[in-house]
Each structure stands twice: as structure tokens, then as C-alpha cells.
ROZA-114272 format. One record per atom (N, C-alpha, C): residue number from 1; residue in three letters; atom name; z, x, y. Coordinates in nm, 2 decimals, m for minus. Example, Ala and Ser with C-alpha at 12.3 -4.5 7.8 and 13.67 -1.06 7.14 Angstrom:
2
PT	k	r	a	z	x	y
PT	1	ALA	N	0.78	1.32	m0.57
PT	1	ALA	CA	0.78	1.23	m0.45
PT	1	ALA	C	0.78	1.32	m0.33
PT	2	SER	N	0.71	1.28	m0.22
PT	2	SER	CA	0.71	1.37	m0.11
PT	2	SER	C	0.79	1.29	0.00
This chain:
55
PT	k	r	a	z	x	y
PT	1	UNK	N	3.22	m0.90	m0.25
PT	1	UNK	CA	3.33	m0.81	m0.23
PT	1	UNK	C	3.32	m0.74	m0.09
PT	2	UNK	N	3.41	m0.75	0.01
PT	2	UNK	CA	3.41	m0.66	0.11
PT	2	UNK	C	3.40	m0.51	0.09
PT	3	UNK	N	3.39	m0.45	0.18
PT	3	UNK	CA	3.29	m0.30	0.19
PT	3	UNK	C	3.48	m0.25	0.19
PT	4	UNK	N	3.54	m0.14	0.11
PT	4	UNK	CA	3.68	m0.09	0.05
PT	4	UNK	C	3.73	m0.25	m0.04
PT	5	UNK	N	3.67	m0.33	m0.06
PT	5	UNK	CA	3.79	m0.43	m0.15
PT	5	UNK	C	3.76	m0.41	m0.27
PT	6	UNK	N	3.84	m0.50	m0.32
PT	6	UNK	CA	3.91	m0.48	m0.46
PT	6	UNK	C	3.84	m0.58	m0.53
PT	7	UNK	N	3.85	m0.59	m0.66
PT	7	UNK	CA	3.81	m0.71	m0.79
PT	7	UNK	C	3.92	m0.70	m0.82
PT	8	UNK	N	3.92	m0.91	m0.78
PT	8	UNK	CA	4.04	m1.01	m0.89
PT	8	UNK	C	4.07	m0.95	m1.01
PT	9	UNK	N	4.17	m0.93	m1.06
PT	9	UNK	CA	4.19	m0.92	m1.22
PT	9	UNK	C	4.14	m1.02	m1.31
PT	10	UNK	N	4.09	m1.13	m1.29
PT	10	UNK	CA	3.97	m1.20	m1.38
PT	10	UNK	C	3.88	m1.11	m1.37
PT	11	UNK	N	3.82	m1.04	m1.28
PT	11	UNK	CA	3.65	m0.95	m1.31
PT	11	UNK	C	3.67	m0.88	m1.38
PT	12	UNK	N	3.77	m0.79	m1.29
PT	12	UNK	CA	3.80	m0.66	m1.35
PT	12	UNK	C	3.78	m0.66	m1.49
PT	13	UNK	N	3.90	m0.78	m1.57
PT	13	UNK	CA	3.95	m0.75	m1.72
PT	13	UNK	C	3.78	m0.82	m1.78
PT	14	UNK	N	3.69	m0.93	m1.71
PT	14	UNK	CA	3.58	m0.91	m1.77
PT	14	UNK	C	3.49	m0.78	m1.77
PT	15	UNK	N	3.49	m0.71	m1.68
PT	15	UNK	CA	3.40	m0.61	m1.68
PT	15	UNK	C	3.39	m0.50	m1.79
PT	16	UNK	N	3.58	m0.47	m1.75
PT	16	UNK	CA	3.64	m0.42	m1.88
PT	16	UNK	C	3.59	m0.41	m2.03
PT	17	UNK	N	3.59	m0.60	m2.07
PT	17	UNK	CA	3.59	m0.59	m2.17
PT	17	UNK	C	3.44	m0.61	m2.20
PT	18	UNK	N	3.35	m0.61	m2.14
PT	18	UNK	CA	3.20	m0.62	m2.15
PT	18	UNK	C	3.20	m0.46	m2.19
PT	19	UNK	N	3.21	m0.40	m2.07
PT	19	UNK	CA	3.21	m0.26	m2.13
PT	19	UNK	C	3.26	m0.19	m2.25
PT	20	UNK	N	3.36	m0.20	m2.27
PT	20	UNK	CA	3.47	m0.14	m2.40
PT	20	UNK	C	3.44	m0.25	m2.53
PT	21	UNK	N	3.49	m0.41	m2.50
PT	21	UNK	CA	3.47	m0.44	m2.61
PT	21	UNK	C	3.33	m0.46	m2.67
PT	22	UNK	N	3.23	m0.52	m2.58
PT	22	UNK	CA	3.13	m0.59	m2.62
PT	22	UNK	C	3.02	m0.42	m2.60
PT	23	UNK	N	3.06	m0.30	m2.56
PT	23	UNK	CA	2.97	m0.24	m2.55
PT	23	UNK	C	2.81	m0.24	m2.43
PT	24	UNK	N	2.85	m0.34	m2.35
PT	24	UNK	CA	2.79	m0.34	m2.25
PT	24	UNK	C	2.77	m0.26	m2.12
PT	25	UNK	N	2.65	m0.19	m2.14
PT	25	UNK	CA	2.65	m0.08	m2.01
PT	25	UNK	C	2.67	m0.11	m1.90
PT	26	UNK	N	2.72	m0.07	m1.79
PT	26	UNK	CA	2.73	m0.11	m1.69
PT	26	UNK	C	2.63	m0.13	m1.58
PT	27	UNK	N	2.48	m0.04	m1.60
PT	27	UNK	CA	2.36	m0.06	m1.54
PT	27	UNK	C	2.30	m0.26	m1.60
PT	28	UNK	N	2.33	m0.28	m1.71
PT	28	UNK	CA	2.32	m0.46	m1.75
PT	28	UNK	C	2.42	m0.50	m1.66
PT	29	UNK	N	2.55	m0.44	m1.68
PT	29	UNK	CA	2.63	m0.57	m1.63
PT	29	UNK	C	2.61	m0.60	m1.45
PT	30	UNK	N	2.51	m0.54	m1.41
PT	30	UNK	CA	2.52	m0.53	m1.27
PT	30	UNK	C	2.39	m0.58	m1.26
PT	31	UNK	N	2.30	m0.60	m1.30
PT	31	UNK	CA	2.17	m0.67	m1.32
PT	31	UNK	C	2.24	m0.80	m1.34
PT	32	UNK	N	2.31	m0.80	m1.47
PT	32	UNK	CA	2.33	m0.97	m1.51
PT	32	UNK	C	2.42	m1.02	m1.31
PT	33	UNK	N	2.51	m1.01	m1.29
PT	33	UNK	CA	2.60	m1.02	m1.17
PT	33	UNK	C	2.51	m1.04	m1.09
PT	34	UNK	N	2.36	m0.95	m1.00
PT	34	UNK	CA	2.26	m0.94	m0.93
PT	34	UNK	C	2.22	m1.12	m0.95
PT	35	UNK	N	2.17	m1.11	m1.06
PT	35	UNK	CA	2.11	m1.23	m1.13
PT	35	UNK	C	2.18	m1.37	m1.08
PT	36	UNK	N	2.33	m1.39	m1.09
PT	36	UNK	CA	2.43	m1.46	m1.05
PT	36	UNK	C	2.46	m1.47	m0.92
PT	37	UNK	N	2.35	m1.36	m0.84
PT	37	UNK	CA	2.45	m1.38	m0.67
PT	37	UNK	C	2.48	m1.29	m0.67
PT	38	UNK	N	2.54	m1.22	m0.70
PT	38	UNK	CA	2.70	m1.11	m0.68
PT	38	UNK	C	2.58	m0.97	m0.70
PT	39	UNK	N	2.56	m0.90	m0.54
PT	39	UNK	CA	2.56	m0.75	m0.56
PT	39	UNK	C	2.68	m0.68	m0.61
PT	40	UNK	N	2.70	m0.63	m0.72
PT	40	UNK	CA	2.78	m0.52	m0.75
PT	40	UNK	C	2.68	m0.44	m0.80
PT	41	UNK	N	2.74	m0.33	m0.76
PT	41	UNK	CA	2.60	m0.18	m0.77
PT	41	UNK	C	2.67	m0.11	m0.90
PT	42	UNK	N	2.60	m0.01	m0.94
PT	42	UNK	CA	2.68	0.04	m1.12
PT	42	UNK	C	2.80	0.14	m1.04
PT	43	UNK	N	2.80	0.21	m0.91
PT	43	UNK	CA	2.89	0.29	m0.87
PT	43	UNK	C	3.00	0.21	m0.82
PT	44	UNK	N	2.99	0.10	m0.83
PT	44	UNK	CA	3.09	0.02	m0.78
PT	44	UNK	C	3.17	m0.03	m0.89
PT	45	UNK	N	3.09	m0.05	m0.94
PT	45	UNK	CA	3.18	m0.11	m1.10
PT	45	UNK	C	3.21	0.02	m1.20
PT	46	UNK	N	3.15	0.13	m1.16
PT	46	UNK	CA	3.22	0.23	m1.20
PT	46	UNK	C	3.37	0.32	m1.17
PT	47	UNK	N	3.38	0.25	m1.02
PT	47	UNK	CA	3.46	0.29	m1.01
PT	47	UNK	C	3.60	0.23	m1.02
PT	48	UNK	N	3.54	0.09	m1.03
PT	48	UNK	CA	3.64	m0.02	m1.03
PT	48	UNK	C	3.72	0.00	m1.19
PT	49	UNK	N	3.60	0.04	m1.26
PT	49	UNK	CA	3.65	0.07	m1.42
PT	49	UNK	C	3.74	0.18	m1.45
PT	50	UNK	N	3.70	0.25	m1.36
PT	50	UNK	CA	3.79	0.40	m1.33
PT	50	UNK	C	3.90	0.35	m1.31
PT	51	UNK	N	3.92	0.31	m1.20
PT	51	UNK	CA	4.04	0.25	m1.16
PT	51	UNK	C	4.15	0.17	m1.26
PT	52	UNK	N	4.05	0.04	m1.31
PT	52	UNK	CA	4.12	m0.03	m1.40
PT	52	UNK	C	4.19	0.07	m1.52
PT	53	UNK	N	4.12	0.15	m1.57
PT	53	UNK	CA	4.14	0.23	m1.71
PT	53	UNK	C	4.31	0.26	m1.69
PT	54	UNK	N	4.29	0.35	m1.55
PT	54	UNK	CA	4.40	0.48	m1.47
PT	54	UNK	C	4.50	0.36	m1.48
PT	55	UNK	N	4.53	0.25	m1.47
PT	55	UNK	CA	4.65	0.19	m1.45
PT	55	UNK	C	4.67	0.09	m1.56
């Protein structure tokens, strides 16, 4: 993700539902992502979630 960009609505609604449905914290879900390649930091996916919720 570029430094201000956005998450696809495929992440997003995974991240989402990791978090809400599956109960997945978001300090894992950013370890698991690390693990895959993909730095996403927990403030990032926190805010991305923020975001997602608000609209």
C-alpha cells in the first residue's frame, strides 16, 4: 500500500470480517499479512477499520 492509499474492498471486507466475525485481533492479523509479504502495521489496519465501519 502506498504511504495515504487505500485497501481494495476485497481486504478491507477480509480484515473486517477477521476482526468482527472471526474475532481476530488485529495485532495477529498484521503478523499473519507480515508473514505473507504485506507490511500492514495494527495503526493502519486500524484505521482502515475505522474507516470501513463509518461508511
Amino acid at each position: 500500500m502506498a504511504p495515504g492509499g487505500y485497501l481494495g474492498p476485497k481486504l478491507l471486507a477480509t480484515i473486517l470480517f477477521d476482526k468482527f466475525g472471526q474475532h481476530l485481533p488485529l495485532n495477529r492479523q498484521s503478523q499473519r499479512f507480515k508473514a505473507k509479504g504485506s507490511d500492514l502495521s495494527v495503526s493502519t489496519l486500524a484505521d482502515q477499520v475505522g474507516a470501513g465501519v463509518l461508511h
